[in-house]
TORLUMNU-911556 format. One record per residue: residue in three letters; y, z, x of N, C-alpha, C in turn. Coordinates in steps of 0.1 Angstrom, whole numbers, padded with zeros to 4 digits, always signed. Layout:
BEGIN
ALAYZXYZXYZX;...
END
This chain:
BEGIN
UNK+0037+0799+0156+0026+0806+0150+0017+0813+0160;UNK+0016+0807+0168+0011+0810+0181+0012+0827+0188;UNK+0026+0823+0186+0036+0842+0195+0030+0848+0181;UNK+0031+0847+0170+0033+0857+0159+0016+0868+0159;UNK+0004+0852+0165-0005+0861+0165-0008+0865+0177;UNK-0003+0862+0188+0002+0873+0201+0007+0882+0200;UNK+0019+0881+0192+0025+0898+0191+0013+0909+0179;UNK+0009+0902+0175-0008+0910+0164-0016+0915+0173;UNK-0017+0904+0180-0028+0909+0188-0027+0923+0200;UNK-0015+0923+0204-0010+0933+0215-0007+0942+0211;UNK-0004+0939+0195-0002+0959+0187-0009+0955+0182;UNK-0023+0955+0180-0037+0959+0179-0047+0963+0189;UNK-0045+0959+0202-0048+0962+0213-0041+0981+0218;UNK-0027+0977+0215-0021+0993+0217-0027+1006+0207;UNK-0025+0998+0195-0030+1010+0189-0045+1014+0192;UNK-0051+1006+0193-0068+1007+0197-0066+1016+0210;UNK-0057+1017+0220-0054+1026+0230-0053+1038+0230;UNK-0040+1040+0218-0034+1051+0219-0048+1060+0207;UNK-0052+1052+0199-0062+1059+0191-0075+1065+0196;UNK-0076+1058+0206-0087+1060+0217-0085+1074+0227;UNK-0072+1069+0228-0066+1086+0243-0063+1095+0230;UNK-0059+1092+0216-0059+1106+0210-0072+1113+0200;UNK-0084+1103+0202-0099+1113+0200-0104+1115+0213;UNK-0103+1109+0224-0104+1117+0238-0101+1125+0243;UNK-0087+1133+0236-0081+1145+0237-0085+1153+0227;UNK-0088+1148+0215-0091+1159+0206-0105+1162+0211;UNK-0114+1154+0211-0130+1159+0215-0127+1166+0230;UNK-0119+1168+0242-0121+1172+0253-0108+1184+0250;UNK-0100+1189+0241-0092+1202+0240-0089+1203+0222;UNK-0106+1202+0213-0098+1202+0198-0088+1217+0197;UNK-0092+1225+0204-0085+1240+0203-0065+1234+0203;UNK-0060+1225+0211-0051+1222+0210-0047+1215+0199;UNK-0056+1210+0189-0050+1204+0179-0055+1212+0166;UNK-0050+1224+0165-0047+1234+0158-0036+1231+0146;UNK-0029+1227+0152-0014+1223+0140-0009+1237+0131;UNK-0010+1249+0141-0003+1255+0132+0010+1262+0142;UNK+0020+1252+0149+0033+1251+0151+0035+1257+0167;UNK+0023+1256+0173+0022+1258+0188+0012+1255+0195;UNK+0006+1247+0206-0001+1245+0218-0012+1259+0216;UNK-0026+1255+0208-0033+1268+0208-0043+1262+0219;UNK-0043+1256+0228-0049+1252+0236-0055+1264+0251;UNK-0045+1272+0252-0043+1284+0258-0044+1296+0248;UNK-0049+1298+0238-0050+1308+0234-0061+1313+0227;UNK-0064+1325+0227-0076+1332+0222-0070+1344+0213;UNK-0076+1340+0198-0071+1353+0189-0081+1363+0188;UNK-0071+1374+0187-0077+1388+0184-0074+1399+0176;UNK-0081+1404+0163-0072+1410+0159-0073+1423+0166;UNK-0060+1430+0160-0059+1444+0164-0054+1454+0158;UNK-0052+1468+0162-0044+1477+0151-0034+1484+0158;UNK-0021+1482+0153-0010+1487+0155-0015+1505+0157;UNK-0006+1507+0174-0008+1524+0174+0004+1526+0180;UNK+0011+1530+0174+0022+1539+0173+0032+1530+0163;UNK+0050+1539+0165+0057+1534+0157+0070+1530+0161;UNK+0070+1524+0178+0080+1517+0177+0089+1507+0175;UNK+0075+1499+0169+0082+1489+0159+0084+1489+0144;UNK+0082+1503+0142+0080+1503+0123+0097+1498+0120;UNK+0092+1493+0106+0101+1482+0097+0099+1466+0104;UNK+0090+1466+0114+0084+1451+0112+0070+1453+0112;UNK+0066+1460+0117+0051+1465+0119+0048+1476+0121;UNK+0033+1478+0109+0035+1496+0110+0022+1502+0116;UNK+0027+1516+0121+0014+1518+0127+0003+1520+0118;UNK-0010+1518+0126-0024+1516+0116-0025+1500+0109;UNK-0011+1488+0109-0016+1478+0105-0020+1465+0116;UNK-0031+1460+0107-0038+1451+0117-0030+1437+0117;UNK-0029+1436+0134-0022+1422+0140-0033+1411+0142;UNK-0028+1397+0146-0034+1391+0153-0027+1388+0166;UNK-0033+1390+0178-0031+1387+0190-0032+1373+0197;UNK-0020+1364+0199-0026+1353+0203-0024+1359+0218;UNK-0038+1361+0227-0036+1365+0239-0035+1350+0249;UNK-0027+1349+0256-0025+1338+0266-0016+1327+0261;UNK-0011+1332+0251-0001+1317+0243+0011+1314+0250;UNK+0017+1326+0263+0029+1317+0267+0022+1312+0279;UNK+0015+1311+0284+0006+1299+0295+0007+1283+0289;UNK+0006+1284+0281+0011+1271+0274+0024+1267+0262;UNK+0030+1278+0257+0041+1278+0248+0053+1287+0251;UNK+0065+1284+0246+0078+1286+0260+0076+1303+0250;UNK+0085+1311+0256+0088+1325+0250+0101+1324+0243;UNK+0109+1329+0230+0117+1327+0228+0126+1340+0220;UNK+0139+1345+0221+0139+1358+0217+0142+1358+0201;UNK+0134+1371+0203+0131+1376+0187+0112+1374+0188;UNK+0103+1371+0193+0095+1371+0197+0090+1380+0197;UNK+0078+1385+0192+0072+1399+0190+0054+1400+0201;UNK+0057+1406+0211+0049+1403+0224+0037+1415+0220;UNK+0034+1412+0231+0020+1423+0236+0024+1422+0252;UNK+0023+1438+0255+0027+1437+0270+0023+1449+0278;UNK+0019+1449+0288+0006+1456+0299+0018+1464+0302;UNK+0020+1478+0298+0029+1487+0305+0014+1495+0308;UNK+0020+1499+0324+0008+1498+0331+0006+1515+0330;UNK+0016+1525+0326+0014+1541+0324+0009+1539+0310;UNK+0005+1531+0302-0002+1529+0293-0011+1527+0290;UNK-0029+1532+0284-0037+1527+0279-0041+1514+0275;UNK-0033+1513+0268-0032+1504+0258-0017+1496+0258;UNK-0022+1480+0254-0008+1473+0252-0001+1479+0245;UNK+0015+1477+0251+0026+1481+0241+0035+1466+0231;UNK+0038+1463+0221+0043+1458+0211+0055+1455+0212;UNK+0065+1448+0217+0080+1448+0218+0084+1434+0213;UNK+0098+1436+0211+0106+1421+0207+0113+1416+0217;UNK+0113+1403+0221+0117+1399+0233+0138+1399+0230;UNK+0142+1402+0235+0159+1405+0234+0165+1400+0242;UNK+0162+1401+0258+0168+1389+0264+0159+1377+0272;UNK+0161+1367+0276+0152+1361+0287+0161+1357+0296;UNK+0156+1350+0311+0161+1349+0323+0177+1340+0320;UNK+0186+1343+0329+0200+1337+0324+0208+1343+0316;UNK+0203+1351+0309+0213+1357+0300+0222+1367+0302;UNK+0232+1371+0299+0244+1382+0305+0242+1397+0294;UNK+0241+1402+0306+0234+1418+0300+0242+1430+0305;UNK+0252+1439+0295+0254+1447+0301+0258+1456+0290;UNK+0260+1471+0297+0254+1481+0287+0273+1488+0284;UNK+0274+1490+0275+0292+1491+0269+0289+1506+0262;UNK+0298+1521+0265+0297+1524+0255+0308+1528+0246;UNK+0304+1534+0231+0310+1528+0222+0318+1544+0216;UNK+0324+1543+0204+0334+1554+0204+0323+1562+0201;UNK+0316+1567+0195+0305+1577+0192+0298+1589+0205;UNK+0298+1575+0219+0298+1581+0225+0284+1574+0236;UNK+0276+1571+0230+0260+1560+0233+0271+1551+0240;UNK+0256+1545+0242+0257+1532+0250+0251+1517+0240;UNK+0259+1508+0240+0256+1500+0228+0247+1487+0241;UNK+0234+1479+0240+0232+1468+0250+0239+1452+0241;UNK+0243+1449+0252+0260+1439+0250+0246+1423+0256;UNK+0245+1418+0249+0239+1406+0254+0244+1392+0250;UNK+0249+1383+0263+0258+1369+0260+0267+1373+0250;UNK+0274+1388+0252+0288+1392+0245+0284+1397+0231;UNK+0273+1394+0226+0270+1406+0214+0265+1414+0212;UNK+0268+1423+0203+0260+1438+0206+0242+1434+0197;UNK+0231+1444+0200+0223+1442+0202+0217+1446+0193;UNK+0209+1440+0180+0204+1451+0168+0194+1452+0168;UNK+0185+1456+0164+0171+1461+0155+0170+1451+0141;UNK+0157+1453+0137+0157+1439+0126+0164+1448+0115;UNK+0168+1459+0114+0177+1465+0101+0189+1461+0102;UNK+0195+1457+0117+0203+1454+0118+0217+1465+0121;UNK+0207+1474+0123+0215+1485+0133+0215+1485+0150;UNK+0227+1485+0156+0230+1485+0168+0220+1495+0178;UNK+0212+1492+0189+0208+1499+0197+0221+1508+0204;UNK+0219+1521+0204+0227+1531+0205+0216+1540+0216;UNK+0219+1539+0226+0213+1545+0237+0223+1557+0246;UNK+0212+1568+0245+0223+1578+0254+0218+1576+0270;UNK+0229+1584+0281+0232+1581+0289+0221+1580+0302;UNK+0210+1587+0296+0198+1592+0299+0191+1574+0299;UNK+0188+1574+0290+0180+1559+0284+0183+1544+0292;UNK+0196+1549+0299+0203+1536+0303+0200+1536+0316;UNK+0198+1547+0323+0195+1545+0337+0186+1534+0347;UNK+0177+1532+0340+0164+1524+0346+0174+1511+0343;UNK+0175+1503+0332+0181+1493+0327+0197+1489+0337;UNK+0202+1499+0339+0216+1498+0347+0215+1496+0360;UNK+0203+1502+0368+0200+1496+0381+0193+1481+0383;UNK+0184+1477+0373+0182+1466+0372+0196+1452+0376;UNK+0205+1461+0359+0215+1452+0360+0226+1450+0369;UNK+0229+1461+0374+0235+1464+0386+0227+1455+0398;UNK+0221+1457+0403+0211+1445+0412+0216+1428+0409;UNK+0216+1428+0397+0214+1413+0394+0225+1412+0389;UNK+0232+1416+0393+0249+1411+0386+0250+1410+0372;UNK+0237+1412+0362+0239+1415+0349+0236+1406+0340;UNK+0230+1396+0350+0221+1382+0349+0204+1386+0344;UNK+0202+1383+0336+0184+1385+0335+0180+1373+0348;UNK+0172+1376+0352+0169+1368+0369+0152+1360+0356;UNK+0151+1350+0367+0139+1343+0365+0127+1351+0365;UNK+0120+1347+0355+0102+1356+0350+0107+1371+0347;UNK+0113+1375+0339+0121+1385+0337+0125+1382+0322;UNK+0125+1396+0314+0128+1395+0300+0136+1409+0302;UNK+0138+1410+0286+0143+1425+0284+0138+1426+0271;UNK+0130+1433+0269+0120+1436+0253+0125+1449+0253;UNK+0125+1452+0235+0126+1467+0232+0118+1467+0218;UNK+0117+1477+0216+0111+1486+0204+0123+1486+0193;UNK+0118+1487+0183+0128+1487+0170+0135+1499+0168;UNK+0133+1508+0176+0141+1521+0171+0156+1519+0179;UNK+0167+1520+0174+0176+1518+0180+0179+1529+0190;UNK+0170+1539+0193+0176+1553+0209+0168+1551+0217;UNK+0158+1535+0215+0146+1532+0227+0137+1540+0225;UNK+0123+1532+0233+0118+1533+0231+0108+1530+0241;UNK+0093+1532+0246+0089+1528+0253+0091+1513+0257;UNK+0099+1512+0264+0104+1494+0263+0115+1494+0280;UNK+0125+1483+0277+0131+1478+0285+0143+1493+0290;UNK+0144+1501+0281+0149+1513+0281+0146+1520+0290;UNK+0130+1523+0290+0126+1534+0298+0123+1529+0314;UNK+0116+1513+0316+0111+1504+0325+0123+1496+0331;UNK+0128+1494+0329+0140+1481+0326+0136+1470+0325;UNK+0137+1459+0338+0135+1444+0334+0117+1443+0333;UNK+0112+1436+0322+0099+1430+0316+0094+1422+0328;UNK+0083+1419+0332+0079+1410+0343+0067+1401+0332;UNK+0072+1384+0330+0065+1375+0324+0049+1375+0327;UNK+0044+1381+0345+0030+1384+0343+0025+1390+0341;UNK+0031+1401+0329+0025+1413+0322+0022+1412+0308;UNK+0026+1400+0303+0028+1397+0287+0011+1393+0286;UNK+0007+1394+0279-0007+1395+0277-0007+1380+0265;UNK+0005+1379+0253+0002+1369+0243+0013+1374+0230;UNK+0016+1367+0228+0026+1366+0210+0017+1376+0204;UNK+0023+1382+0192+0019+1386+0182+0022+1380+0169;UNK+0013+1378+0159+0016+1366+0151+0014+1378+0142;UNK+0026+1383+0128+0028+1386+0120+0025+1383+0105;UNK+0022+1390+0097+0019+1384+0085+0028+1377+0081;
END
């Protein structure tokens, strides 16, 4: 009888612990206990208004986003991912989908038409319609020295974002490889 209320007593002791370190976390980071399916601990929302239309058919220009600015400082990046990102001959943030990240095999194929189709970990590369990026010979340049460099590897802190129009767009097209200290925060979608 003895052990039975020893073992009570030491999970009642634990839980009193763990119950203790998790309102000492909530009162010292409640921003992190958000619960809506990421680490908002690192992040500050903002809305905003879509300007221009490289992403139309997922977001249109003139409609209002919310910006979680600072969310991959604490939450991983993962592709299909709809960013905000400091192109620096730009104003204003640009809006892209993340397509490849570091590791991945990237290279540019082209196709009977005559474009250049981007070929990533062996499949060709679509738009959310689900039409293939078709890039002419022009569009590929920036992108092909990159890959050329890196054996065709996306290298570490390094992405490849594009815009939804499949002939590019201000994106990984025009720039080539994305640099992770430029991403400003996710864009969270209706």
């Amino acid at each position: 009888m003895r052990k039975f209320f020893l073992a009570i007593f030491i999970i009642l002791v634990i839980a009193s612990v763990i119950g203790s370190i998790g309102y000492f976390l909530y009162k010292k980071y409640p921003k992190s206990f958000d619960f809506k399916g990421y680490d908002a601990s690192c992040v500050i929302k903002e809305k905003d208004t879509v300007q221009g239309e490289s992403l139309s058919g997922i977001v249109e220009n003139g409609e209002e986003i919310t910006l979680l600015k600072g969310y991959y400082e604490c939450n991983p990046i993962n592709k299909g991912d709809v960013i905000a990102y400091n192109y620096s001959k730009n104003p204003n943030p640009i809006i892209k989908i993340v397509k490849a990240l570091p590791g991945d095999n990237v290279k540019l194929q082209r196709n009977e038409k005559g474009y250049f189709n981007i070929i990533i970990n062996n499949e060709i590369a679509f738009n959310s319609s689900g039409e293939p990026y078709e890039l002419t010979e022009a569009k590929t340049k920036m992108l092909s020295l990159y890959l050329k460099d890196y054996n065709g590897i996306i290298p570490k802190d390094t992405l490849i974002i594009l815009g939804n129009q499949t002939g590019g767009s201000i994106d990984s097209t025009k720039f080539g490889l994305a640099s992770y200290k430029k991403i400003i925060g996710k864009v969270q979608l209706k």
